[in-house]
N, CA, C and O atoms as a Maestro MAE file, in Angstrom:
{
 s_m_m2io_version
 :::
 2.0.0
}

f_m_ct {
 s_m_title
 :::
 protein
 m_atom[264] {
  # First column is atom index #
  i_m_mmod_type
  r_m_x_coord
  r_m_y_coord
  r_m_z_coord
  i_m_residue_number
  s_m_chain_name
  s_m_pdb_residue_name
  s_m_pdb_atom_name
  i_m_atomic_number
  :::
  1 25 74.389 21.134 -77.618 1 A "UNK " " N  " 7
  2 3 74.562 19.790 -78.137 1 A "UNK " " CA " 6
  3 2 73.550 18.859 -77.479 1 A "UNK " " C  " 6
  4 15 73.450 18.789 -76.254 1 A "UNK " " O  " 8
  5 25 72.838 18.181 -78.279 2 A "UNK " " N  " 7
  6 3 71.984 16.923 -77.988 2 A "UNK " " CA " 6
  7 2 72.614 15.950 -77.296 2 A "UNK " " C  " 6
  8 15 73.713 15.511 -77.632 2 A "UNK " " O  " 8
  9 25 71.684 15.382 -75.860 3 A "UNK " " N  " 7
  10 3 72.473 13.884 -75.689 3 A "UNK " " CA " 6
  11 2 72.348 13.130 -76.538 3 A "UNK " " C  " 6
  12 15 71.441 13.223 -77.365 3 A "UNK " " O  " 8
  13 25 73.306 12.122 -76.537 4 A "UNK " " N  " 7
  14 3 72.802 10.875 -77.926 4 A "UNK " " CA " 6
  15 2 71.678 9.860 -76.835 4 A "UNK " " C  " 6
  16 15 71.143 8.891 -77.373 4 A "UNK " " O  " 8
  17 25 71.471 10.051 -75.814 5 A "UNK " " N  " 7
  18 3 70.185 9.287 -75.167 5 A "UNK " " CA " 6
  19 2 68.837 10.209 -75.501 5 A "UNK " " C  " 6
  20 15 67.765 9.655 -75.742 5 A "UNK " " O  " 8
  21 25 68.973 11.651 -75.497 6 A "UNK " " N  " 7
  22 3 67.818 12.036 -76.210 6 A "UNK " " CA " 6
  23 2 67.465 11.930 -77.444 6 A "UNK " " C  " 6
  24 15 66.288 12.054 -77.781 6 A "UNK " " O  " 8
  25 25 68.511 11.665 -78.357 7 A "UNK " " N  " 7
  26 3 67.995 11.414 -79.729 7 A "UNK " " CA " 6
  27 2 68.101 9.756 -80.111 7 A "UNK " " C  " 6
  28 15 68.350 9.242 -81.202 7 A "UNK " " O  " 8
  29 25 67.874 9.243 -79.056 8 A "UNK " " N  " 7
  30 3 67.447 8.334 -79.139 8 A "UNK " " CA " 6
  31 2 66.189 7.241 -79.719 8 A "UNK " " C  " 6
  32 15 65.712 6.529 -78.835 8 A "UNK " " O  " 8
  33 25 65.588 7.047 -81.213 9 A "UNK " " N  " 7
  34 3 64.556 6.926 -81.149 9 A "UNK " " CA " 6
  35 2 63.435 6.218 -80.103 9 A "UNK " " C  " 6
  36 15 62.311 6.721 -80.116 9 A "UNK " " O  " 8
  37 25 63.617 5.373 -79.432 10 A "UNK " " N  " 7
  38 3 63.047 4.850 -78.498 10 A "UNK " " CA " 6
  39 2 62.678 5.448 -77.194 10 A "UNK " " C  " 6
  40 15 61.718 5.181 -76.471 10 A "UNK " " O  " 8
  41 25 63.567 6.251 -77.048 11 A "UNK " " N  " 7
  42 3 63.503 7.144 -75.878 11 A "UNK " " CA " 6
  43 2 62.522 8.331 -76.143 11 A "UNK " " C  " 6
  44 15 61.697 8.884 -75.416 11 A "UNK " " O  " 8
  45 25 62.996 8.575 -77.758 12 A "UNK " " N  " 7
  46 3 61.717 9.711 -78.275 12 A "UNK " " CA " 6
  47 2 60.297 9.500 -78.188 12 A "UNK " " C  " 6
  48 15 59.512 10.368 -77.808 12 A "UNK " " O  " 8
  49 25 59.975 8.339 -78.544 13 A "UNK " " N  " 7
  50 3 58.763 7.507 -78.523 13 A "UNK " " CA " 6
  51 2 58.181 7.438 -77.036 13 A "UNK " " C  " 6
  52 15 57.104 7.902 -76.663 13 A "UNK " " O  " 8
  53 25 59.233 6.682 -76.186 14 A "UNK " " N  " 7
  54 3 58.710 6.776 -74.750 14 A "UNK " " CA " 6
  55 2 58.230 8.198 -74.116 14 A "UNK " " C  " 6
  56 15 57.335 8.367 -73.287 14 A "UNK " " O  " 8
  57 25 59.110 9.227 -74.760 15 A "UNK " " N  " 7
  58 3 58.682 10.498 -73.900 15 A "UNK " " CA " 6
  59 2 57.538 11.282 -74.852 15 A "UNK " " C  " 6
  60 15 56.941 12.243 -74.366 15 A "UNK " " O  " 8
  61 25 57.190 10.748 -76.519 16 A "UNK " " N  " 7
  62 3 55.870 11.518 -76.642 16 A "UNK " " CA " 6
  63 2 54.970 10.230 -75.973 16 A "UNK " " C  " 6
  64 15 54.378 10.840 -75.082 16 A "UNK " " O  " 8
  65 25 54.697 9.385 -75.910 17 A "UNK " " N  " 7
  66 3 53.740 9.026 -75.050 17 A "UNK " " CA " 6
  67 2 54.139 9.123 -73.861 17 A "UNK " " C  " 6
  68 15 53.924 7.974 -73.476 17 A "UNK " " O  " 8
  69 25 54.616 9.725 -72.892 18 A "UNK " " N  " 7
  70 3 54.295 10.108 -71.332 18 A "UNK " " CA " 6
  71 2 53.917 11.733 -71.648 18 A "UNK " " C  " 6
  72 15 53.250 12.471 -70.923 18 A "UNK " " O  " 8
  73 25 54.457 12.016 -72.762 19 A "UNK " " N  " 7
  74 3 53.771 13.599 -73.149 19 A "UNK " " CA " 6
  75 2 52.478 13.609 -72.938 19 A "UNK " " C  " 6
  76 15 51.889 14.344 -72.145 19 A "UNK " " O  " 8
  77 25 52.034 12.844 -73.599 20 A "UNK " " N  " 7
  78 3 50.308 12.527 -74.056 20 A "UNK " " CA " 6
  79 2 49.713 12.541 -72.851 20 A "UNK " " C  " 6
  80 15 48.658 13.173 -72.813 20 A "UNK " " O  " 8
  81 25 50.281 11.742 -71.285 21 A "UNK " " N  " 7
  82 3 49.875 11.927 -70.161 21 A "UNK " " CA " 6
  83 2 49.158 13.141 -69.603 21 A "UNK " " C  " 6
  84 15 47.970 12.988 -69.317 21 A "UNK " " O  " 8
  85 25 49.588 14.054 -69.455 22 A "UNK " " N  " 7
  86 3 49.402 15.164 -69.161 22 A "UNK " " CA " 6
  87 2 49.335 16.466 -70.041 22 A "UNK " " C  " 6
  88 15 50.064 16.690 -71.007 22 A "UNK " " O  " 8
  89 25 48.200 17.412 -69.486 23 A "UNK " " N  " 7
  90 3 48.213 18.644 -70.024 23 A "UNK " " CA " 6
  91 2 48.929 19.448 -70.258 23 A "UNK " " C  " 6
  92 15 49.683 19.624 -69.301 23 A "UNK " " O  " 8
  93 25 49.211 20.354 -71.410 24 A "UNK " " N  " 7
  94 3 50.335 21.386 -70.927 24 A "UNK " " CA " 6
  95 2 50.104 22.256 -69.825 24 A "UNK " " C  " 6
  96 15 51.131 22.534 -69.205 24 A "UNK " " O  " 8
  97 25 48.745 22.915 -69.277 25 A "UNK " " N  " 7
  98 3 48.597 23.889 -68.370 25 A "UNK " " CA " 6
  99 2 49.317 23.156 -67.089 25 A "UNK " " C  " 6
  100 15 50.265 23.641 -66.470 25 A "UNK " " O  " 8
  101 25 48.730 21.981 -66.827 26 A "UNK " " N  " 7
  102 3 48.758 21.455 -65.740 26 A "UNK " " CA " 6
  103 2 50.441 20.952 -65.647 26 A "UNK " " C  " 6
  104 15 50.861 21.024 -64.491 26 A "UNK " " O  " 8
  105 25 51.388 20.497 -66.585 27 A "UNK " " N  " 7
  106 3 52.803 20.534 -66.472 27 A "UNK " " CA " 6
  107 2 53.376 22.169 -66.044 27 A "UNK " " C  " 6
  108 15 54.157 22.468 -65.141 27 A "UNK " " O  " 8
  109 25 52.894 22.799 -66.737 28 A "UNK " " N  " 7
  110 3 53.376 24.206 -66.417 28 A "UNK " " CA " 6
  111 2 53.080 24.453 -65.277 28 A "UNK " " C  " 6
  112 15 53.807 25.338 -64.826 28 A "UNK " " O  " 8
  113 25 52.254 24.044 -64.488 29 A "UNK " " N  " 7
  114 3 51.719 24.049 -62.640 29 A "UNK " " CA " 6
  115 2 52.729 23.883 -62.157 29 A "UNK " " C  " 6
  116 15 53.419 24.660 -61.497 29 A "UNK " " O  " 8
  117 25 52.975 22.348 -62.593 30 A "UNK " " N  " 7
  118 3 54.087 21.748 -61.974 30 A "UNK " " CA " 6
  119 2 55.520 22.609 -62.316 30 A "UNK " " C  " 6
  120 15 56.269 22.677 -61.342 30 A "UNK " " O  " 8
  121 25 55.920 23.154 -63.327 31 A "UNK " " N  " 7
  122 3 57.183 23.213 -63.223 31 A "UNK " " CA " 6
  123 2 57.035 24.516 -62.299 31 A "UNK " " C  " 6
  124 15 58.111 24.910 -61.849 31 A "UNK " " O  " 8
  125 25 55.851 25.292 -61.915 32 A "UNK " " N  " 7
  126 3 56.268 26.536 -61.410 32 A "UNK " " CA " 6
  127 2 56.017 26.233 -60.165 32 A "UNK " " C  " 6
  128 15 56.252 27.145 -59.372 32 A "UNK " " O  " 8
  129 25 55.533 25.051 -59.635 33 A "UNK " " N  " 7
  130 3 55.562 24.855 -58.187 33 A "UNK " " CA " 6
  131 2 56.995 24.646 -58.137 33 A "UNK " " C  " 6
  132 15 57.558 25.430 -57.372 33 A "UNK " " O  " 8
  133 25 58.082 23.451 -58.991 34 A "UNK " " N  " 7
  134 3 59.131 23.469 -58.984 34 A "UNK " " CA " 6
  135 2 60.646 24.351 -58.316 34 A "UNK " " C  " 6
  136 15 61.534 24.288 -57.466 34 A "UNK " " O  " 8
  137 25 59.944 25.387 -59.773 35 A "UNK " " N  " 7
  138 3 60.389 26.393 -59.626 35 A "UNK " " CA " 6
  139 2 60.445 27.529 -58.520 35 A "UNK " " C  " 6
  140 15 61.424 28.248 -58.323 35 A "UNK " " O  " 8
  141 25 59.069 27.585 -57.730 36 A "UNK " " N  " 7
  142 3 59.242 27.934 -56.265 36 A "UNK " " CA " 6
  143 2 59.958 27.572 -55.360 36 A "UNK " " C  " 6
  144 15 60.634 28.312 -54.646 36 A "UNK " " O  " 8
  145 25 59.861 26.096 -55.285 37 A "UNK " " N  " 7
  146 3 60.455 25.738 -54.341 37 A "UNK " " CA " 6
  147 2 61.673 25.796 -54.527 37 A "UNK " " C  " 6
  148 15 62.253 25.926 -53.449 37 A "UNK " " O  " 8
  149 25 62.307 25.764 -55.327 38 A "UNK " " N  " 7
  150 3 63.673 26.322 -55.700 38 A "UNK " " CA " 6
  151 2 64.756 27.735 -55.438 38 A "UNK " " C  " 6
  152 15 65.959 27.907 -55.242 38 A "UNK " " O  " 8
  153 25 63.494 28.601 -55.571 39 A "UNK " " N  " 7
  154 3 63.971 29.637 -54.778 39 A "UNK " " CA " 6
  155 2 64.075 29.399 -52.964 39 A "UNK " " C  " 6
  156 15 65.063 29.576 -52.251 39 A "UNK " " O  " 8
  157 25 62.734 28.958 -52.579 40 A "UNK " " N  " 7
  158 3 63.021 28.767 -51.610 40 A "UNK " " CA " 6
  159 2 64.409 28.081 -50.988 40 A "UNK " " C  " 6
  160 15 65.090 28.352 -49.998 40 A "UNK " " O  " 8
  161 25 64.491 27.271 -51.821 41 A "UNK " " N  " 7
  162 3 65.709 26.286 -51.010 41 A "UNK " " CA " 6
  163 2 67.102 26.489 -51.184 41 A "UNK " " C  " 6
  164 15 68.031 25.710 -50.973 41 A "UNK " " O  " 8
  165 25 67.103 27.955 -51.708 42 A "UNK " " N  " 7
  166 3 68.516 28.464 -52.156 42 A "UNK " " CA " 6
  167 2 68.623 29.748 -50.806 42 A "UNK " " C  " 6
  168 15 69.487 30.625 -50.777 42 A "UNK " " O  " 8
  169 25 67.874 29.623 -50.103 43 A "UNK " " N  " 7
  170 3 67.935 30.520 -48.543 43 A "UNK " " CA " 6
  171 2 67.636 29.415 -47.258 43 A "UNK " " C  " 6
  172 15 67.644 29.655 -46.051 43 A "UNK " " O  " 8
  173 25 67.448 28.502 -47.757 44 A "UNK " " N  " 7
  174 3 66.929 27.914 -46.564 44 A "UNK " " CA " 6
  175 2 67.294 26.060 -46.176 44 A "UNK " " C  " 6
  176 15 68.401 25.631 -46.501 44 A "UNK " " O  " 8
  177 25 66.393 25.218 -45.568 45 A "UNK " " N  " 7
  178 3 66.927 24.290 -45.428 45 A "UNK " " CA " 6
  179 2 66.504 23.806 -46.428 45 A "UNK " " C  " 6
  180 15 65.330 24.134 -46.597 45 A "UNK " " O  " 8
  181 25 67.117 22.797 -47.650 46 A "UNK " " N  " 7
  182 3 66.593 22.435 -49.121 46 A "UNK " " CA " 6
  183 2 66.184 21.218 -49.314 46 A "UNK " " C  " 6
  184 15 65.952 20.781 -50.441 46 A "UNK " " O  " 8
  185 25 66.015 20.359 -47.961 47 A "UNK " " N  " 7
  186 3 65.181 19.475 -48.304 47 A "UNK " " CA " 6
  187 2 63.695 19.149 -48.278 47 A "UNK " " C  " 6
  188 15 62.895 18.531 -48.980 47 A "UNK " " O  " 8
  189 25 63.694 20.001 -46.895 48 A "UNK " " N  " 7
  190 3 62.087 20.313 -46.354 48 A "UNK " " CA " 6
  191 2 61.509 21.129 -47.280 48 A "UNK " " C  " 6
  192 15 60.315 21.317 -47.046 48 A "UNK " " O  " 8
  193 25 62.031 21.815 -48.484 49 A "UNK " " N  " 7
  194 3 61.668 22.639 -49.596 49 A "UNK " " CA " 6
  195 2 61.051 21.484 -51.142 49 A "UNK " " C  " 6
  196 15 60.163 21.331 -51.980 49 A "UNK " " O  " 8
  197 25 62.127 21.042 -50.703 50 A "UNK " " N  " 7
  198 3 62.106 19.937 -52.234 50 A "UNK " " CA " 6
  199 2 61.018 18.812 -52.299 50 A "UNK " " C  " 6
  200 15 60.578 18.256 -53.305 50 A "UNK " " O  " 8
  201 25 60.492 18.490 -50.195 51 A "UNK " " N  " 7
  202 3 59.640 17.079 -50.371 51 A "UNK " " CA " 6
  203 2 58.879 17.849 -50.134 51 A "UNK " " C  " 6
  204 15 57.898 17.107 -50.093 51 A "UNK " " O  " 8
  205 25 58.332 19.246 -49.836 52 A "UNK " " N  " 7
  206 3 56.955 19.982 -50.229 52 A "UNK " " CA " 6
  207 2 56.701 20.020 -51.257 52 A "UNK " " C  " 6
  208 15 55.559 19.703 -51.591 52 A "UNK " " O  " 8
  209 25 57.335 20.291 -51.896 53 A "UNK " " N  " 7
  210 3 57.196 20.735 -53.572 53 A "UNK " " CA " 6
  211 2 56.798 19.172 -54.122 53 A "UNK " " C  " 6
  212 15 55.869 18.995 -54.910 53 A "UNK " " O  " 8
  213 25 57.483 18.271 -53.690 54 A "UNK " " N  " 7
  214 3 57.188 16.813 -54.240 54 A "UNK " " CA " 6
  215 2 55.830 16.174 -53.604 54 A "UNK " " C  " 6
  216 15 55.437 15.235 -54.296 54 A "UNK " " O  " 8
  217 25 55.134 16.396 -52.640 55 A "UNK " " N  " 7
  218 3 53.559 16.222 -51.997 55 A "UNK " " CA " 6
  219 2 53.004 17.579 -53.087 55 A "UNK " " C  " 6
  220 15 52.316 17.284 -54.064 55 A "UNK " " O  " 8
  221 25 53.216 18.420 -52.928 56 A "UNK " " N  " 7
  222 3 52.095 19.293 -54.071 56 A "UNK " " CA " 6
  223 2 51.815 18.724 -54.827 56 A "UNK " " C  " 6
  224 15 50.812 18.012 -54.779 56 A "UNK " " O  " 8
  225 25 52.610 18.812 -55.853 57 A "UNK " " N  " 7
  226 3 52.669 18.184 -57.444 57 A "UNK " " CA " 6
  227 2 52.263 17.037 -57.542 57 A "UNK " " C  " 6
  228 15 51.988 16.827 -58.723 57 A "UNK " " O  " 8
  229 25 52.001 15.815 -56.664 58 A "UNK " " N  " 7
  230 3 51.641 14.498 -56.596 58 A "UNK " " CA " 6
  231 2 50.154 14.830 -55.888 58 A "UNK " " C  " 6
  232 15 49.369 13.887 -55.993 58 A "UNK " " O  " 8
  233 25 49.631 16.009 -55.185 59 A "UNK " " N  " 7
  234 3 48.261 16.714 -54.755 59 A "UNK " " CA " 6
  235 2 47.927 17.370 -55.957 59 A "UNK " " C  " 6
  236 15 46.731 17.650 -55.868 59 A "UNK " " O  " 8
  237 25 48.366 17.746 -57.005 60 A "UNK " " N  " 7
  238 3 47.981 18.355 -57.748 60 A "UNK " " CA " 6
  239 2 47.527 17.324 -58.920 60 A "UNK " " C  " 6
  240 15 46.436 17.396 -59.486 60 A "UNK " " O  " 8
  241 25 48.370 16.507 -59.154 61 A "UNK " " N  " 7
  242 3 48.066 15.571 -60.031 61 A "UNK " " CA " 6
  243 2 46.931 14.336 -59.863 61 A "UNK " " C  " 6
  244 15 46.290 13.675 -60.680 61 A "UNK " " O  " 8
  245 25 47.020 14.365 -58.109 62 A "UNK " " N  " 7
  246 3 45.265 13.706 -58.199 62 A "UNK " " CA " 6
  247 2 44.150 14.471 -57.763 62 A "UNK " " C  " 6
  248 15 43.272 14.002 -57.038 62 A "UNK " " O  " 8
  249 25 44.169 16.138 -58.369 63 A "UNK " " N  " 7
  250 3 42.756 16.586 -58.671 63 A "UNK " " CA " 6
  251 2 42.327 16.067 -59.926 63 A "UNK " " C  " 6
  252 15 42.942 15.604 -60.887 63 A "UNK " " O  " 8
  253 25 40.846 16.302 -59.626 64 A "UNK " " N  " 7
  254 3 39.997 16.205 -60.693 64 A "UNK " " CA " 6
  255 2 39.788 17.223 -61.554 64 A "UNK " " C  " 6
  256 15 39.539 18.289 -60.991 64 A "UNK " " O  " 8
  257 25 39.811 17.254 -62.978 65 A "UNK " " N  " 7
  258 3 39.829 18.135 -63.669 65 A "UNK " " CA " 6
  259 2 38.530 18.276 -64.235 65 A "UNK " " C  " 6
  260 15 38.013 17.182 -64.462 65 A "UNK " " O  " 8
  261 25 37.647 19.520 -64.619 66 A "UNK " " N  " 7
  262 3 36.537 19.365 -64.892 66 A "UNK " " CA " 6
  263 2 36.540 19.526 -66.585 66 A "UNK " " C  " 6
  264 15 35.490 19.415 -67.218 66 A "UNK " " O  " 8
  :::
 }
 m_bond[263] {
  # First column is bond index #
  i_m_from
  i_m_to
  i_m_order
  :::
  1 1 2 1
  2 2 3 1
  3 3 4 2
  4 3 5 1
  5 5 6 1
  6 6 7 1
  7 7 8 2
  8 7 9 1
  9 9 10 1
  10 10 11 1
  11 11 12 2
  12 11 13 1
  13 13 14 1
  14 14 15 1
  15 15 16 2
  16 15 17 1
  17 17 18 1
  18 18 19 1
  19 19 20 2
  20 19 21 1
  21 21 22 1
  22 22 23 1
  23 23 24 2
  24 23 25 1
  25 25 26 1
  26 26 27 1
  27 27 28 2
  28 27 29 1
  29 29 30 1
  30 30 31 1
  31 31 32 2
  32 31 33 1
  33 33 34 1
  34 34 35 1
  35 35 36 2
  36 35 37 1
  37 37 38 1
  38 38 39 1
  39 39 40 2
  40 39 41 1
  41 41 42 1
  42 42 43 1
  43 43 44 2
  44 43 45 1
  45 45 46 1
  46 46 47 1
  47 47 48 2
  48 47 49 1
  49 49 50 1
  50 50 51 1
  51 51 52 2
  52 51 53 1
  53 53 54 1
  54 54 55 1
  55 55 56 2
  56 55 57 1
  57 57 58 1
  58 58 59 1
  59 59 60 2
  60 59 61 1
  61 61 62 1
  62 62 63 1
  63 63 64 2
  64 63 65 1
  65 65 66 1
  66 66 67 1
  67 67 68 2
  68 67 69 1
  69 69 70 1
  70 70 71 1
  71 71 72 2
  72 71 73 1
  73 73 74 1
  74 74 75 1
  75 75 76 2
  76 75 77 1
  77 77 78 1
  78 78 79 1
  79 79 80 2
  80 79 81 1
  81 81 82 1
  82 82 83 1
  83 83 84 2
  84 83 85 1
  85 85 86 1
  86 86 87 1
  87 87 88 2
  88 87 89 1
  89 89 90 1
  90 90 91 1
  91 91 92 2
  92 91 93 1
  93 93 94 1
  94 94 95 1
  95 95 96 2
  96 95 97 1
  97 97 98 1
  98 98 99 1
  99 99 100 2
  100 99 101 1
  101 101 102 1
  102 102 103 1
  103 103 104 2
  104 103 105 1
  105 105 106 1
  106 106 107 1
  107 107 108 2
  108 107 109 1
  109 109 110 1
  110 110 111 1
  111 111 112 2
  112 111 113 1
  113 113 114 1
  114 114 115 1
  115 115 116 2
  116 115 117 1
  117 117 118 1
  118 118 119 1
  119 119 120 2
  120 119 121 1
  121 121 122 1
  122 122 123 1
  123 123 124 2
  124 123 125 1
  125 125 126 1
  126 126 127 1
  127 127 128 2
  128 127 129 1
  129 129 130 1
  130 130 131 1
  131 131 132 2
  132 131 133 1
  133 133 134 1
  134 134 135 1
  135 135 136 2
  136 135 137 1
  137 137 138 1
  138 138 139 1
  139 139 140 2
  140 139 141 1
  141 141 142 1
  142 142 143 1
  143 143 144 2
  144 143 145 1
  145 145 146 1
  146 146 147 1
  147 147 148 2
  148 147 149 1
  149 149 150 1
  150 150 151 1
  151 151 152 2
  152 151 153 1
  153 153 154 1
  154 154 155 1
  155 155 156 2
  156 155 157 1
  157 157 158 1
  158 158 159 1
  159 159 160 2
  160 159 161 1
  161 161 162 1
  162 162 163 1
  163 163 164 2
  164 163 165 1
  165 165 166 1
  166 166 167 1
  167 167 168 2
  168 167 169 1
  169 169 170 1
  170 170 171 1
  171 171 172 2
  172 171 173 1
  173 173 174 1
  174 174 175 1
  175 175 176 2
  176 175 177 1
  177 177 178 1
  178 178 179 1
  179 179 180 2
  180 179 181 1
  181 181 182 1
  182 182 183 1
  183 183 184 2
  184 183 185 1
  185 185 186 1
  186 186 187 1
  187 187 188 2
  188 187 189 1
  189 189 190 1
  190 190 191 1
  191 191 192 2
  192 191 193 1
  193 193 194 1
  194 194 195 1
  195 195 196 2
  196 195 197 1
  197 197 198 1
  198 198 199 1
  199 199 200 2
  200 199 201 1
  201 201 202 1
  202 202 203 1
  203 203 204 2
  204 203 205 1
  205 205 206 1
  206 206 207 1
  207 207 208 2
  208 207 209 1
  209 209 210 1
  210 210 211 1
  211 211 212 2
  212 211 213 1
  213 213 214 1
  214 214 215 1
  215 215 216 2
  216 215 217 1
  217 217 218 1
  218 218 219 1
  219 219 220 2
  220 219 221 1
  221 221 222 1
  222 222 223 1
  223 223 224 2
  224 223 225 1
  225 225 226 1
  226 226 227 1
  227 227 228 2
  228 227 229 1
  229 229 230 1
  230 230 231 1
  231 231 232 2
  232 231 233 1
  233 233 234 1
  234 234 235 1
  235 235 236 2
  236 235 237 1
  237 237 238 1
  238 238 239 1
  239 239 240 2
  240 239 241 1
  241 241 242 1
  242 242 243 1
  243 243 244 2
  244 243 245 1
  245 245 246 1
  246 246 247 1
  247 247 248 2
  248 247 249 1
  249 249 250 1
  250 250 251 1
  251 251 252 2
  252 251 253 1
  253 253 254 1
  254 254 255 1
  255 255 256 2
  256 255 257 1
  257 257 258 1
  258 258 259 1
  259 259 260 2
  260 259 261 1
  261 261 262 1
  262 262 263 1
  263 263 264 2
  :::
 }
}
């Protein structure tokens, strides 16, 4: 079942333009750095997991892309 905030038209609108932001390769970076750190933090301490993962992805997003 759909939220009724995702089928939201306005909300639809807002999220294809932050779509437009970014690449798909480069989202898929991100969700699999995510996704690492996720494993990690299901053995270990989960915050020092979660604000690594959150400095990557914000390092990753100000490379330069050629």
């Amino acid at each position: 079942m759909r939220s009724r905030k995702m089928s939201n038209p306005e909300t639809q609108k807002a999220l294809a333009a932050q779509a437009e932001l970014i690449e798909n390769d480069r989202l898929l970076d991100l969700i699999d750095q995510f996704a690492q750190a996720e494993g990690r933090m299901k053995w270990r301490r989960t915050e020092t997991h979660f604000e690594v993962a959150i400095i990557k992805a914000i390092q990753s997003l100000n490379q330069a892309t050629l």
